[in-house]
C-alpha positions in Angstrom: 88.2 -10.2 12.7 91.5 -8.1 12.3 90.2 -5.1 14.6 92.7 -5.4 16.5 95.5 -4.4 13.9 97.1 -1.5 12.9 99.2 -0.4 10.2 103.0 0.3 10.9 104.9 3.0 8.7 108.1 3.2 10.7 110.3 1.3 13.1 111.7 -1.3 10.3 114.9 -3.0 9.8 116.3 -4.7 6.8 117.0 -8.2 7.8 118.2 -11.3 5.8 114.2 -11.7 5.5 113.5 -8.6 4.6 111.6 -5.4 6.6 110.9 -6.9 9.7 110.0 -4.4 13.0 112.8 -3.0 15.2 111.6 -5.2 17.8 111.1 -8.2 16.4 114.6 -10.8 16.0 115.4 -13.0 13.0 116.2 -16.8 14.8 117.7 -20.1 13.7 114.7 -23.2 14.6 117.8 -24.3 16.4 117.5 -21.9 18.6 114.0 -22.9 20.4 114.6 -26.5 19.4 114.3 -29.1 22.6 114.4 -32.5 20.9 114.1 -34.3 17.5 113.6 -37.6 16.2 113.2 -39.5 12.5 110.0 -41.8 12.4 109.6 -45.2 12.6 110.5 -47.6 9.6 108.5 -50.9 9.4 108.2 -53.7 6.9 104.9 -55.2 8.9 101.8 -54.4 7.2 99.0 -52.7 8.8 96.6 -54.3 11.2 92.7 -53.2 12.3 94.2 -53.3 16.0 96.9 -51.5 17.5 98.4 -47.7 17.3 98.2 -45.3 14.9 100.1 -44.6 12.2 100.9 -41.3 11.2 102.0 -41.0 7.8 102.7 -38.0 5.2 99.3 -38.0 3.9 97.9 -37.9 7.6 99.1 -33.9 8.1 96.6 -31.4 7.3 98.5 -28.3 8.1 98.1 -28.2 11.5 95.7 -31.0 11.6 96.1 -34.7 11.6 93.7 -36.8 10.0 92.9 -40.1 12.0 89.6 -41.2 10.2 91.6 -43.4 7.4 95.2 -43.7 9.6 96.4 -47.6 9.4 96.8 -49.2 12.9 100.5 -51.2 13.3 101.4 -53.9 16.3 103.9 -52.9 18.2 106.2 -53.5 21.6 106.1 -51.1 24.3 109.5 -50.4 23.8 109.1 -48.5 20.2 105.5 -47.4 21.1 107.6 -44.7 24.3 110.3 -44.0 21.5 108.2 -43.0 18.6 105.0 -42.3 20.7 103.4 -38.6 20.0 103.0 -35.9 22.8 100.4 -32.8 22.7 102.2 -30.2 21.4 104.9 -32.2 19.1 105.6 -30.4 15.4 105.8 -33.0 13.1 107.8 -32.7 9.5 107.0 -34.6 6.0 110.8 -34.7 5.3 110.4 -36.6 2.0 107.5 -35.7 -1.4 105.7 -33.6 0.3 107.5 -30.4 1.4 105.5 -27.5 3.4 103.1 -30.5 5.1 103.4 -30.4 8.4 100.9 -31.6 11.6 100.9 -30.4 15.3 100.0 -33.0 17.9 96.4 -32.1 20.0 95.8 -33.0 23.1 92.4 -34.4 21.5 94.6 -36.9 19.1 94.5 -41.0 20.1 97.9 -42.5 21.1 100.1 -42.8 18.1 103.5 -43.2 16.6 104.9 -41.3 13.4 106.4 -43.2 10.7 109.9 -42.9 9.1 109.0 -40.2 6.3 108.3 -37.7 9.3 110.4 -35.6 11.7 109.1 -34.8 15.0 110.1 -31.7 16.9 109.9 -30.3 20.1 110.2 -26.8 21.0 110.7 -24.9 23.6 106.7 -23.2 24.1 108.6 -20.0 25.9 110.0 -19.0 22.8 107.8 -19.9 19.6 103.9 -20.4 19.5 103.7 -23.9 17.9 100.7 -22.1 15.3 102.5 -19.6 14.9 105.4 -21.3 13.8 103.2 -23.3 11.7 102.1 -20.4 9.9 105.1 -19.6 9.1 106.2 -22.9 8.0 103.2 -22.2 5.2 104.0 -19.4 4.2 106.5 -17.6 1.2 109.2 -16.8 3.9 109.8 -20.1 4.9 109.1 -21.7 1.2 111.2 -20.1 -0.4 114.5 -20.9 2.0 113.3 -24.7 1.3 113.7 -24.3 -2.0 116.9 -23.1 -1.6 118.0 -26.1 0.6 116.5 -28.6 -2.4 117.5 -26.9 -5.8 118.1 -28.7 -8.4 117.0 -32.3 -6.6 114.8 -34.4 -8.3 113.9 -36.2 -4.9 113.5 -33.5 -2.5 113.9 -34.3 0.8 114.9 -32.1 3.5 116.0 -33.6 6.9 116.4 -32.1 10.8 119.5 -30.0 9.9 117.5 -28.5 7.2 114.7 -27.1 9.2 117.1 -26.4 12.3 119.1 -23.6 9.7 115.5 -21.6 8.4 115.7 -18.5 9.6 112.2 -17.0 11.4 110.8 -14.1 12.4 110.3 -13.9 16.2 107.6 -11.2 17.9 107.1 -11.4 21.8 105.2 -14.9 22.3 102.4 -12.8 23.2 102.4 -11.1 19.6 102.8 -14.7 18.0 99.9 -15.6 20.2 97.7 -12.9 18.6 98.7 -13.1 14.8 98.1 -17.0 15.5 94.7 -16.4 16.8 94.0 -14.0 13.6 95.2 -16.6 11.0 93.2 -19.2 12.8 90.3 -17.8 12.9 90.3 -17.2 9.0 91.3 -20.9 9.0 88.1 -22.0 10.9 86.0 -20.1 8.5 87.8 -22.1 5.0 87.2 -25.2 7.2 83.6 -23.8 7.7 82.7 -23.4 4.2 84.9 -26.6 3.3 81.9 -28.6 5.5 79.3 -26.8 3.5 81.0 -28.0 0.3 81.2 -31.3 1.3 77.2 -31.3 2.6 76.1 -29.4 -0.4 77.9 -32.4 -2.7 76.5 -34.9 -0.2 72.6 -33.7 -0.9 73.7 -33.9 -4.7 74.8 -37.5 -4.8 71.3 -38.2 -2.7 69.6 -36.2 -5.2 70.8 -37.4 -8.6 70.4 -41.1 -7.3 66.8 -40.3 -6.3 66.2 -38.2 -9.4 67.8 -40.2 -11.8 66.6 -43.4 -11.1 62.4 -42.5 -9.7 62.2 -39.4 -11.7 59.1 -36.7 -10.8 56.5 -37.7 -9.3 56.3 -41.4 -10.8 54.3 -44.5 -8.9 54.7 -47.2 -12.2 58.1 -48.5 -12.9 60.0 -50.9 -15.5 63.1 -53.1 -14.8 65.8 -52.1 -17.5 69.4 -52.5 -18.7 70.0 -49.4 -15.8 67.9 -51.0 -13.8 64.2 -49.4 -12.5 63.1 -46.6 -13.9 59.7 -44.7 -14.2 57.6 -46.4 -17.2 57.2 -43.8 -19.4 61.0 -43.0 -19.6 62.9 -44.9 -23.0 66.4 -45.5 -23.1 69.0 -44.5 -25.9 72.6 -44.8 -26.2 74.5 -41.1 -26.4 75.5 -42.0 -30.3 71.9 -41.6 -30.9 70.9 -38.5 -29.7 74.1 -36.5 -30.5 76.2 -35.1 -33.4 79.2 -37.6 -34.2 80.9 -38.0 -30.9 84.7 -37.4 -31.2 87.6 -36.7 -29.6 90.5 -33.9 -29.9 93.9 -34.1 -31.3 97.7 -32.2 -31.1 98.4 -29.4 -33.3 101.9 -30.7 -33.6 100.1 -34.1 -35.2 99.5 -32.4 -38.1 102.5 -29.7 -38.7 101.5 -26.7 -36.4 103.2 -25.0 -34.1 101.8 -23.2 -31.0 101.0 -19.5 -30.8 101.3 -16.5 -29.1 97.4 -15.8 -29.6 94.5 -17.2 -31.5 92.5 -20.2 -30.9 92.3 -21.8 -27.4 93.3 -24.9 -27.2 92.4 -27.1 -23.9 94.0 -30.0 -22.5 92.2 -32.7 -20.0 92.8 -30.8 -16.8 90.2 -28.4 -17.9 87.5 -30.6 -17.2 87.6 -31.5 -13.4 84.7 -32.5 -10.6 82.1 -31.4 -13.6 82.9 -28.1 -14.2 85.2 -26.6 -16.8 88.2 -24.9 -15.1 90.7 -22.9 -16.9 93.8 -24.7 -17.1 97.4 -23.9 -18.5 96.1 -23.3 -22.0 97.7 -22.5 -25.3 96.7 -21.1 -28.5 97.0 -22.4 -32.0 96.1 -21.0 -35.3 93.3 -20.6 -37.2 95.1 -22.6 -40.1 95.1 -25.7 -37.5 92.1 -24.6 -35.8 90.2 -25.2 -39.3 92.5 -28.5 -40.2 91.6 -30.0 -36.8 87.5 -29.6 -37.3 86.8 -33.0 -35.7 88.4 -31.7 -32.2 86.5 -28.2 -32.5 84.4 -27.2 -29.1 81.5 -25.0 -29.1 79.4 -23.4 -26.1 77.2 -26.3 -24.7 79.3 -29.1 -25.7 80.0 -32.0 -23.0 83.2 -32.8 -22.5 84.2 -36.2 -21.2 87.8 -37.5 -20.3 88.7 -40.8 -21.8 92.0 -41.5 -20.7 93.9 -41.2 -17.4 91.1 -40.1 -14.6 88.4 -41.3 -17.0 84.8 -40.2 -16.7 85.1 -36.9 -15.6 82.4 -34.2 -17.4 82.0 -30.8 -17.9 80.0 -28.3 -20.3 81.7 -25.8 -22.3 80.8 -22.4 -20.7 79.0 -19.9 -23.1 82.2 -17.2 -22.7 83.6 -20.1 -24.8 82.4 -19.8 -28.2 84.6 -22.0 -30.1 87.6 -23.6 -29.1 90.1 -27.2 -29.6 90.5 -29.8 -27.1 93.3 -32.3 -27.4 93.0 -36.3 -27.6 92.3 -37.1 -23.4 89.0 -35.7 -23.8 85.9 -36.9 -26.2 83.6 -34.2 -27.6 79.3 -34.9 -27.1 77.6 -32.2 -28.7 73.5 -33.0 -28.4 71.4 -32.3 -31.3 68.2 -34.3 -30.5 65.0 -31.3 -30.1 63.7 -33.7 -27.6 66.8 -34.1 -25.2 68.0 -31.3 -22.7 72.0 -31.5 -23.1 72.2 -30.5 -19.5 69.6 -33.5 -18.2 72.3 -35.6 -20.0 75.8 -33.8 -18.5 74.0 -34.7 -15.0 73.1 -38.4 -16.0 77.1 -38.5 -17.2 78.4 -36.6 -14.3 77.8 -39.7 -11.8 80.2 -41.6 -9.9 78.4 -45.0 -10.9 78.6 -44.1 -14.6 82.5 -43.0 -13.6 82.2 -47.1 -12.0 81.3 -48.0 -15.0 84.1 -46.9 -17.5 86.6 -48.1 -14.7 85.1 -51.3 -15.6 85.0 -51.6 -19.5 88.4 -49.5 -19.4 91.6 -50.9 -21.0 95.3 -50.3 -19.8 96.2 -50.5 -16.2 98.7 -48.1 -15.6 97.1 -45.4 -18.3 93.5 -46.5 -18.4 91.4 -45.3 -21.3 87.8 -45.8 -22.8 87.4 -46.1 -26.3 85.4 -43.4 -28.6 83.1 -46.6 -28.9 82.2 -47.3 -25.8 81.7 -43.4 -25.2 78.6 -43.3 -28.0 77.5 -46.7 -26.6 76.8 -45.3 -23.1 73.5 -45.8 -22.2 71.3 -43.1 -21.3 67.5 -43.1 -19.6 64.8 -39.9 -21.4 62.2 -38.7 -19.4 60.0 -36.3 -21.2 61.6 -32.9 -22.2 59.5 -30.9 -19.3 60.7 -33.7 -16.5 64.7 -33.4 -18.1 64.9 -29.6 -17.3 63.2 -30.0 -14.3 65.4 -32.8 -12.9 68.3 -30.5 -14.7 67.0 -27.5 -13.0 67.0 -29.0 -9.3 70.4 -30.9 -9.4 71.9 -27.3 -11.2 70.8 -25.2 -8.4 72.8 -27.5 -5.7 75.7 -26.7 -8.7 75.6 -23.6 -7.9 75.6 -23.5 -4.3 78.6 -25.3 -4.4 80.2 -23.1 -6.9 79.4 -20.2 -4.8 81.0 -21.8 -1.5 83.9 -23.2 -3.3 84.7 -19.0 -4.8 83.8 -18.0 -1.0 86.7 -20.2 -0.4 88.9 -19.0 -2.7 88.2 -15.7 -1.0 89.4 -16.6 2.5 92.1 -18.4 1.1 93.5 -15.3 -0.8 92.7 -13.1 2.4 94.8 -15.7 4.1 97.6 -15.5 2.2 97.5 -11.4 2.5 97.4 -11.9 6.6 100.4 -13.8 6.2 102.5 -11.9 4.6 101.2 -8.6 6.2 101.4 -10.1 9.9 104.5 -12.6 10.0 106.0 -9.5 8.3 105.2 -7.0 11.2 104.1 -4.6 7.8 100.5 -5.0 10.2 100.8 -5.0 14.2 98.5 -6.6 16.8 98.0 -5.0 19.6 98.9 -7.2 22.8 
């Protein structure tokens, strides 16, 4: 993918940017800048006919999402002066700094709205991707947080992205890093589709599994609904050790630590895995004193306030650990019940549907400890639980492996960057 690069060891000059190559030229945005314009501002609300709206959360760095843009009405008049053109750079000025979208020649007719900039520039002198890339990347980022330190509403406007200062290679060299970057791009949105397929065949999976079991043909109408007639129903409360939740060191006296016991707060449990957060550490002293909010290896963790519902198992690297109060503790302790059958049963959007339904609070919703140990759960026997457990684990796995292949383009990504838009590697042209 990069044959085409070689190293460079000499021909550098120090630039307000840094070590760029001897023949490459730092420039204002100004400089290749034809034409740009704010958004459109509108009170109307949306419509199911009309033109498209392109909003903040619309840009995909360089894409544009159409599939959930609003439609607006609107005159002929403001559709030619906010219209979109193939090739058009457009800004998030406001909340979202570093999002940007370049117009296709694929894209339906649209206008942008008022929280964007649109730019036009002069294709002799800057590769639109290329730019784009650069716009990503720590060059660029870090002269925009220079423009907005110390706001608390950052916004940047044309003036700001008129004064960054770029790095400019021959159009034919932007050409060629832009092809590099983009093709490393194609294969993240490659493995992004496999992701998204491999959680597909999961949903499909757990609903068929879940609900028809193994190989069943007799059937019983229940409280869930129809399920295979040798399976009973419990509640979690019955099958587990007392179901609890965690607490704050600080509750109780203690201060945090340099080193000790981990202690996790709810962001560790997201889209049913347990991800490694911004942990602290606290004491055995408070460790010991907090006993109720005490994690082991195995435990199924459950968040009970804020995004409420989401599940994960502690990993076995864990061996004991504290959680704080967003997250409720199920540790199962029934011979008969696979803790993993049950982690999939919980880790379902309907049973997610469900706590949004008995939840209280509307700006902070929350589910009570109560309603945790009364959730309802179907038990097959213990050879169909690992089974079922087995299947829907091995689609976990795929998707943990594509998600870390992700990770890997991503990082190789952000090297290319740096290296290429840097001239520290060459293309040949």
């Amino acid at each position: 993918m990069v044959s085409n690069v070689k190293e460079v060891r000499e021909g550098f000059k120090m630039t307000k940017l840094g070590y760029i190559p001897t023949d490459w030229n730092i420039r204002k945005v100004n400089d290749f800048t034809n034409e740009h314009k704010q958004g459109f501002y509108t009170k109307e609300g949306y419509t199911d006919e009309g033109t498209y709206l392109i909003r903040i959360t619309d840009l995909q760095n360089p894409k544009i999402n159409f599939d959930c843009m609003p439609k607006i009405e609107i005159d002929n008049k403001t559709y030619k002066q906010f219209k979109v053109e193939e090739k058009d750079f457009l800004f998030a000025r406001s909340g979202a700094i570093g999002r940007y979208g370049i117009v296709n020649k694929d894209n339906p007719a649209a206008i942008f709205a008022s929280y964007l900039i649109r730019f036009k520039f002069d294709l002799t002198k800057i590769n639109n991707t290329y730019f784009g890339y650069f716009y990503e990347s720590n060059l660029c980022m870090a002269q925009l947080k220079a423009i907005t330190q110390g706001s608390t509403n950052i916004n940047i406007n044309a003036d700001n992205i008129k004064s960054l200062s770029v790095p400019i290679p021959t159009i034919e060299e932007q050409q060629k890093i832009a092809e590099i970057l983009s093709s490393v791009d194609e294969q993240i949105e490659n493995t992004d589709q496999l992701i998204d397929k491999s959680k597909e065949l999961k949903k499909g999976l757990i609903q068929q599994l879940m609900t028809k079991g193994i190989g069943h043909t007799e059937f019983k109408q229940t409280e869930l609904g129809e399920i295979p007639v040798e399976w009973r129903i419990t509640t979690l409360s019955e099958i587990s050790d007392f179901i609890t939740k965690g607490s704050t060191p600080t509750t109780y006296g203690y201060e945090w630590v340099e080193s000790g016991i981990q202690f996790f707060k709810s962001d560790v449990v997201k889209e049913g895995r347990f991800v490694y957060g911004d942990y602290k550490f606290i004491s055995e002293e408070a460790h010991m004193q907090m006993s109720r909010s005490k994690i082991l290896t195995g435990d199924i963790l459950i968040t009970i306030t804020g995004n409420i519902g989401r599940v994960a198992i502690v990993p076995k690297e864990i061996k004991e650990s504290n959680i704080n109060q967003h997250i409720a503790r199920i540790r199962v302790m029934n011979e008969s019940v696979n803790p993993l059958f049950v982690y999939h049963w919980l880790n379902q959007e309907k049973l997610v549907d469900y706590y949004m339904l008995i939840k209280t609070g509307l700006a902070y919703p929350q589910i009570s400890l109560k309603q945790v140990r009364e959730t309802i759960v179907p038990i097959p026997s213990n050879k169909e639980q690992q089974k079922i457990a087995e299947i829907l684990s091995t689609i976990d796995l795929q998707i943990e492996n594509y998600e870390q292949e992700k990770e890997k383009y991503a990082e190789l990504k952000k090297g290319l960057m740096q290296q290429l838009l840097t001239g520290k590697l060459r293309v040949t042209v």
